[in-house]
C-alpha positions as CSV (number, residue, x, y, z in Angstrom):
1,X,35.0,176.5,21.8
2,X,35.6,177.9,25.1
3,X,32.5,176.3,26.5
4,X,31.8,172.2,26.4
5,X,35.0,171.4,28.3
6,X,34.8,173.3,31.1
7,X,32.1,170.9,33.2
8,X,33.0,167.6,31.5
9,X,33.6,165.3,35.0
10,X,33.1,161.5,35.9
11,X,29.1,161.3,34.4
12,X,30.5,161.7,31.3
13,X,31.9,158.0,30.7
14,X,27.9,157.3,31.5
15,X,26.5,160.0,29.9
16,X,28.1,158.8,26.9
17,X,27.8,154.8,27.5
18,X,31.1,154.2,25.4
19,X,34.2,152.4,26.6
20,X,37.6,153.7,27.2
21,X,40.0,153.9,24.8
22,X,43.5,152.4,24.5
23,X,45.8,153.4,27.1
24,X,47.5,156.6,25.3
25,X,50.9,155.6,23.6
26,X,53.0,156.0,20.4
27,X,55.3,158.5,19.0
28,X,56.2,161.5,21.2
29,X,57.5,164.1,18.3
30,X,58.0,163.9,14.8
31,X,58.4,167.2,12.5
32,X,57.2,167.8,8.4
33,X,59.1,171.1,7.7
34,X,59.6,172.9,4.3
35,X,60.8,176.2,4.3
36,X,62.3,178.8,7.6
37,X,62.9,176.6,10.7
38,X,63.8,179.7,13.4
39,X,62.8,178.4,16.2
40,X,61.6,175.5,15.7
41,X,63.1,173.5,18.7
42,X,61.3,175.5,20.8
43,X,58.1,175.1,19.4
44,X,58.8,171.8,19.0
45,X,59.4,171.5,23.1
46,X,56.4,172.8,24.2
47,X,54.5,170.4,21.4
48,X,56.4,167.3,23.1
49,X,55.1,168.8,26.5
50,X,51.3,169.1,25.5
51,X,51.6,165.3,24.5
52,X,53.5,164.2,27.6
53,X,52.8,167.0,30.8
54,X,49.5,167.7,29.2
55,X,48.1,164.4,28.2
56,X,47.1,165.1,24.9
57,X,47.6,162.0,22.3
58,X,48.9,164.7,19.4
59,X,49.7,167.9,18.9
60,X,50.7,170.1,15.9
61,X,52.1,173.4,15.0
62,X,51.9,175.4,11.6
63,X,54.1,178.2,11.4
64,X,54.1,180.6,8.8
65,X,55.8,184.1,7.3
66,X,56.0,185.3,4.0
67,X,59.6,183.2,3.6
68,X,57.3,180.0,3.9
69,X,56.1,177.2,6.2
70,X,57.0,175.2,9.2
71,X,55.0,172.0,10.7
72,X,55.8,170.2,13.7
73,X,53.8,167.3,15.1
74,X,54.4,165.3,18.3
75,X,52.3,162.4,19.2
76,X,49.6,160.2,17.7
77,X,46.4,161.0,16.1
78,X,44.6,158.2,16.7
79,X,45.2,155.9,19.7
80,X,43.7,153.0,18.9
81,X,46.2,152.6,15.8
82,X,49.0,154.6,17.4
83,X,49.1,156.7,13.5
84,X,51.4,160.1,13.7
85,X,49.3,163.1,14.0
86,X,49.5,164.3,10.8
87,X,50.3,168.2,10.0
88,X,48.1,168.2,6.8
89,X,45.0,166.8,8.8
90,X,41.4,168.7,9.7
91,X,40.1,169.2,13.1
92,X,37.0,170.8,15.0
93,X,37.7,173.9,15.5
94,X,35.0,175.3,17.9
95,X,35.1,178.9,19.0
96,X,37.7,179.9,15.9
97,X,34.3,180.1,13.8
98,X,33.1,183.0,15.6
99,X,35.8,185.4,13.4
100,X,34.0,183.7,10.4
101,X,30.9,184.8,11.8
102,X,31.7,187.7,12.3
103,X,33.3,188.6,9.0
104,X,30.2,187.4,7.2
105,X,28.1,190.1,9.3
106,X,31.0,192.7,8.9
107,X,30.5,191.9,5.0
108,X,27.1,193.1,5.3
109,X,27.7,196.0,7.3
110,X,30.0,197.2,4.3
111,X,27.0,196.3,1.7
112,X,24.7,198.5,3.8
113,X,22.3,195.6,4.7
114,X,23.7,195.6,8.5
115,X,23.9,198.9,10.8
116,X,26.3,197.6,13.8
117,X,25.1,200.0,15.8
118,X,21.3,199.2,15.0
119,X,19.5,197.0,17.7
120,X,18.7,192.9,16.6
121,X,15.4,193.9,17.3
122,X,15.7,195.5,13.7
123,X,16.4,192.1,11.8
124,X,15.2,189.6,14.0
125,X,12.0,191.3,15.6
126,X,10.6,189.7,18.6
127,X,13.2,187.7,19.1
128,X,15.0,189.2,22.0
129,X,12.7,191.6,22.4
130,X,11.3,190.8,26.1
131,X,14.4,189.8,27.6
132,X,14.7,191.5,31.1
133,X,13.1,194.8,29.2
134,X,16.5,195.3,27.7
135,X,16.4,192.8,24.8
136,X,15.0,195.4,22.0
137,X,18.4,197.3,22.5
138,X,20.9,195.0,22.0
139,X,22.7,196.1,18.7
140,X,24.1,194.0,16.0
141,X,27.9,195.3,18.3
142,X,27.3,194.3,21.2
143,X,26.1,190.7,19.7
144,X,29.5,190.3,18.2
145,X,31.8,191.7,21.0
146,X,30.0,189.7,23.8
147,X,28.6,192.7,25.4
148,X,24.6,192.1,25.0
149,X,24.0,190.5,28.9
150,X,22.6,187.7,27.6
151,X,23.3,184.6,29.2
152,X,25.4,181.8,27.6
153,X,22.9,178.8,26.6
154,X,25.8,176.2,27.2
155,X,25.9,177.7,30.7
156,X,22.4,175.3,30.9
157,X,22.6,172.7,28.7
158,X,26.1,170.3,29.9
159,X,28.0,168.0,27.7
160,X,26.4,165.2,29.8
161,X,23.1,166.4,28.3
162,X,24.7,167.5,24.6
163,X,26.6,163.5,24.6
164,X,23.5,161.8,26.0
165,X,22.2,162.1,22.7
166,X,25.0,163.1,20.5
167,X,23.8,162.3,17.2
168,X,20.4,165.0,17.9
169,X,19.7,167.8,15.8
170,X,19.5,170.8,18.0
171,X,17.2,173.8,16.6
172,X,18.8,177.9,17.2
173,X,15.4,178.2,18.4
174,X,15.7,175.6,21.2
175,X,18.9,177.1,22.0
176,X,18.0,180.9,22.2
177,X,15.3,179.5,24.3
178,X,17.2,178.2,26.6
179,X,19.2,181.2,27.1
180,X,16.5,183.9,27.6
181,X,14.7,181.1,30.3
182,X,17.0,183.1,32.1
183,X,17.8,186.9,33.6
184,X,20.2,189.0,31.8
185,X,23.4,189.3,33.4
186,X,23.7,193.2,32.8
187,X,22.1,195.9,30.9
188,X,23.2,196.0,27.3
189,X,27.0,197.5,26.7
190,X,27.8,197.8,30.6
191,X,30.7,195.0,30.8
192,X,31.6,192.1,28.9
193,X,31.1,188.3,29.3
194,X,31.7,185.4,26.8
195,X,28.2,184.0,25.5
196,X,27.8,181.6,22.7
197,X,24.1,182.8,22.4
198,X,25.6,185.8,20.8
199,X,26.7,184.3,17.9
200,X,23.9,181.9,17.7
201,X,22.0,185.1,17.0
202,X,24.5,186.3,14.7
203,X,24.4,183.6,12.5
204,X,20.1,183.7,12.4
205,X,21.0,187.6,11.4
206,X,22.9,186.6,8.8
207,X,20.4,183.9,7.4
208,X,17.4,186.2,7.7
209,X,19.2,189.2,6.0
210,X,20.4,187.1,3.0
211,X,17.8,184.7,2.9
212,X,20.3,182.4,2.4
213,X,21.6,179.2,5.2
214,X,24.2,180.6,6.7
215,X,26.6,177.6,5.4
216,X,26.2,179.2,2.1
217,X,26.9,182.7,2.9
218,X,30.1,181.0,4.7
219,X,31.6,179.3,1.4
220,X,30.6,182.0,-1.2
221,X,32.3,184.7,0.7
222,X,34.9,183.3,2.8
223,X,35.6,180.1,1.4
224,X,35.7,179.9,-2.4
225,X,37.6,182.9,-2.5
226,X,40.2,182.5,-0.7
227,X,40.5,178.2,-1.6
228,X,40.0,177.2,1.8
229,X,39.7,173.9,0.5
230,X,39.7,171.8,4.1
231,X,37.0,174.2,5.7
232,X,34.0,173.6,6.2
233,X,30.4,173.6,7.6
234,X,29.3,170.9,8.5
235,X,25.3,171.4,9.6
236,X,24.0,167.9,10.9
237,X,27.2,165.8,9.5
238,X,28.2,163.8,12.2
239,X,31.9,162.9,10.7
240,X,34.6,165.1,10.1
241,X,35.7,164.9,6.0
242,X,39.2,164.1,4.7
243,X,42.1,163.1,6.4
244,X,42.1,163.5,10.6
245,X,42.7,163.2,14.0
246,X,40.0,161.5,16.8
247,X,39.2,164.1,19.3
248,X,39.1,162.5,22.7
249,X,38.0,163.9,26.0
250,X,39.5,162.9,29.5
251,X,36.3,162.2,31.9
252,X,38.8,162.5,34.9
253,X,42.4,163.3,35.8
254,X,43.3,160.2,36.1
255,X,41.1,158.4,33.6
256,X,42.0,156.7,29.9
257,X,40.5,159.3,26.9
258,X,37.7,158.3,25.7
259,X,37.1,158.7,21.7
260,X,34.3,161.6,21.0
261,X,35.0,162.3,17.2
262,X,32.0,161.8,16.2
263,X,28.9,164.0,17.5
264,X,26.2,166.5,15.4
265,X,27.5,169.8,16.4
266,X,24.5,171.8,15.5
267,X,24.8,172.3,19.2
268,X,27.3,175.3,18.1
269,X,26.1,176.1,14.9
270,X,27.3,179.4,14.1
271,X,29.8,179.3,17.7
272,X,31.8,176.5,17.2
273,X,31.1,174.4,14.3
274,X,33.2,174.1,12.1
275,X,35.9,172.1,10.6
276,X,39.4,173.1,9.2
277,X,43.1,172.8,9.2
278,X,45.6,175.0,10.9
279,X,47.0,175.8,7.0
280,X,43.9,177.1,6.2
281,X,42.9,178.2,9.2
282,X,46.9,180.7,9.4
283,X,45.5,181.6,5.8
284,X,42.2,182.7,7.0
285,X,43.7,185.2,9.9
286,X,46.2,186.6,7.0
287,X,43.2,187.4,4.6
288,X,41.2,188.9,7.0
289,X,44.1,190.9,8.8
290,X,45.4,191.8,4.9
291,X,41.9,193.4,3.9
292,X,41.1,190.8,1.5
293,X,38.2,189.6,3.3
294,X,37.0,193.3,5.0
295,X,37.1,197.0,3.3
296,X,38.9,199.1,5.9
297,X,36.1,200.8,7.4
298,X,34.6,197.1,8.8
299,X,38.4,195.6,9.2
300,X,38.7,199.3,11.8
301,X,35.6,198.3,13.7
302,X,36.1,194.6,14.0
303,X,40.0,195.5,15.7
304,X,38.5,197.9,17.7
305,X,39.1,196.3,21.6
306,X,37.3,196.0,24.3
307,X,38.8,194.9,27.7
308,X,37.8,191.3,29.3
309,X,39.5,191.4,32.5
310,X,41.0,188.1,31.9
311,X,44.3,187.2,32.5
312,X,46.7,187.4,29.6
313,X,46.1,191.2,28.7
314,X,43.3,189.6,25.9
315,X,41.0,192.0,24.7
316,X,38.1,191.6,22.4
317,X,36.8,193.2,18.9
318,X,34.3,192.0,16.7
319,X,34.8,188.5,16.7
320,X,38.6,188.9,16.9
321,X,41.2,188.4,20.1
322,X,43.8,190.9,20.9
323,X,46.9,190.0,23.0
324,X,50.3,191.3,23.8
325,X,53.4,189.9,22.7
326,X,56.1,188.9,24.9
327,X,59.0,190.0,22.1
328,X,56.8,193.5,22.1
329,X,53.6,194.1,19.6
330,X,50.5,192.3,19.7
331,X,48.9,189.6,17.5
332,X,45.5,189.1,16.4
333,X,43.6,185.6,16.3
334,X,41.0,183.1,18.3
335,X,40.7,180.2,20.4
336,X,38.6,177.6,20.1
337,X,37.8,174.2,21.7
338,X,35.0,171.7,21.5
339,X,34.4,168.0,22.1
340,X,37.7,166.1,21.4
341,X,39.2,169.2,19.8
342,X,41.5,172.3,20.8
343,X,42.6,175.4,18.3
344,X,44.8,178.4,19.3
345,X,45.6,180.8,16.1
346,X,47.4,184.1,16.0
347,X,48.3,186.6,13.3
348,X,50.4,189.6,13.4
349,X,50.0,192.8,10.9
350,X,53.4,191.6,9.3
351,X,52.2,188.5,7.9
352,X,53.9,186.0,10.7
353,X,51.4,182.9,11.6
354,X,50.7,180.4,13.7
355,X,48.4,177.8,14.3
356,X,48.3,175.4,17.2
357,X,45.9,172.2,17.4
358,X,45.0,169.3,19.8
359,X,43.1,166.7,19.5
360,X,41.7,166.3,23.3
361,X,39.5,168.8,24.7
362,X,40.6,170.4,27.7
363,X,38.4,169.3,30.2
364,X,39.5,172.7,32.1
365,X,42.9,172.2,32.2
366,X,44.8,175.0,32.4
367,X,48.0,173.7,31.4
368,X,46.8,173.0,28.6
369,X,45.5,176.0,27.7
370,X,48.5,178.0,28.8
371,X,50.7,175.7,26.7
372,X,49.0,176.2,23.5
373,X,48.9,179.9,23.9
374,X,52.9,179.3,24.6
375,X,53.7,177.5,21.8
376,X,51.9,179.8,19.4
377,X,53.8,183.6,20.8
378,X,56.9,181.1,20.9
379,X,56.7,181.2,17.2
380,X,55.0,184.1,16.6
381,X,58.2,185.7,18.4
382,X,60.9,183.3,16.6
């Protein structure tokens, strides 16, 4: 989700009072393929290097074109049974909810409930309102491109504190609170800076507009349609449904992963919550880049970029990552990790897929994280 991982240290094996795990072990690579297999080696390399170089007990790859499908696997899904990770299984997917989030808003822009350039203040009154004198002018835009100044709530609250008490319900209103404790980090539209509170806010927009939870908004117009059958919300559910992995987290470099599969991720409800598979997740991305999720007024506005000034050349839209290409173009898609869990998913205008998953959170590493991105323009570019 681009936010738990990144301060998980030693206190976390007491934090969480749990005990290690097996020692990792089990199959390195094994492949499920049906239909083009163009590069597939290579994929399959830097798979077998996220589950050996990396650390991560499993890995898997879902690659996709309009000829068909390819999935590759390396490593195990669970370690205390050494099963194959499994290409068919479901997984956290943190941060990739914000595109759903923000198609769900987009919808109502294109129904004329939702102004994106209207302030929150608008929908959610008082809520923002006093924050650093600035709040009542942060528009429904800046919300979903990360460009509101408002502090990131997970920036306060640390997965010690989250896995102390893992099982907790955790209000949006206890978040946002926790959030606007703080100062601004700039006035409203000046730069851009990741913040999960902006799509915590999004997703009370989007409850307080319909009048409807916002897990039900999710599944009537996302979901259902497009038979995104292993997606879902999952509110205060602790477990993950169907058939998958155990996400682990790695307290320190050297340290045994320790099993984290099961927590209440209200924590990121409308951020980073919820659950899918990388076929439906490659399915999602070709929907919404198609226009069968978006008219093409919204689908315009949601690809239109802003620079980060992170490495990579990644820019942002609404909701929606932009990056180049090595083989020349660009594809569109999102990353996402959260406890136990990492997703990387890209999408190109020509219908080419691909959707990368671990099951260990990446604790900050960047290897990691650059090999994920790797193996997904690897087959974007096969």
């Amino acid at each position: 989700m681009n936010m738990y991982a990144r301060a998980l240290g030693a206190a976390l094996t007491l934090a969480m009072g749990l005990a290690s795990s097996a020692a990792l072990a089990g199959p390195r690579a094994a492949a499920q393929s049906t239909g083009p297999t163009a590069g597939r080696t290579a994929v399959q390399q830097v798979l077998n290097r996220l589950t050996t170089e990396d650390g991560a007990p499993g890995a898997l790859a879902e690659v996709r074109n309009r000829r068909g499908e390819t999935v590759l696997t390396s490593g195990v899904a669970d370690l205390s049974t050494n099963a194959p990770m499994k290409g068919d299984g479901t997984f956290r997917i943190g941060s990739m909810t914000k595109p759903y989030t923000a198609t769900v808003v987009l919808q109502l822009v294109g129904e004329h409930r939702v102004a994106l350039d209207a302030p929150i203040e608008r929908y959610l009154p008082g809520v923002v309102r006093g924050h650093g004198n600035d709040g009542r002018r942060i528009t429904v835009r800046e919300l979903l491109q990360h460009t509101s100044g408002l502090p990131d709530y997970l920036t306060y609250l640390t997965p010690q504190d989250i896995l102390a008490d893992r099982y907790a319900h955790h209000d949006p209103a206890e978040l946002l609170g926790i959030a606007l404790a703080h100062p601004p980090l700039f006035k409203p539209g000046r730069k851009w800076s990741y913040s999960n509170t902006n799509y915590l806010l999004a997703r009370m927009l989007v409850e307080k507009v319909t009048g409807q939870p916002y897990a039900t908004e999710v599944e009537r117009r996302i979901l259902v349609p497009l038979g995104l059958r292993s997606t879902s919300v999952p509110g205060d559910a602790t477990t993950i449904p169907g058939s998958h992995a155990r996400g682990y987290v790695r307290p320190g470099a050297d340290a045994e992963p320790i099993d984290v599969t099961e927590f209440n991720p209200s924590v990121a409800a409308g951020s980073g919550d919820m659950i899918s598979s990388a076929s439906d997740t490659s399915r999602f991305f070709d929907a919404l880049l198609h226009g069968r999720l978006l008219r093409p007024a919204e689908l315009a506005e949601m690809t239109r970029t802003r620079a980060t000034g992170s490495s990579g050349g990644r820019a942002y839209g609404l909701g929606l990552e932009r990056y180049p290409l090595p083989c020349g173009g660009v594809y569109w898609g999102h990353g996402g990790d959260i406890f136990g869990f990492e997703t990387v998913s890209g999408a190109t205008t020509d219908g080419r897929q691909a959707t990368v998953m671990v099951n260990l959170d990446p604790g900050g590493s960047d290897a990691q994280d650059a090999d994920m991105r790797t193996a997904v323009t690897t087959a974007l570019c096969s």
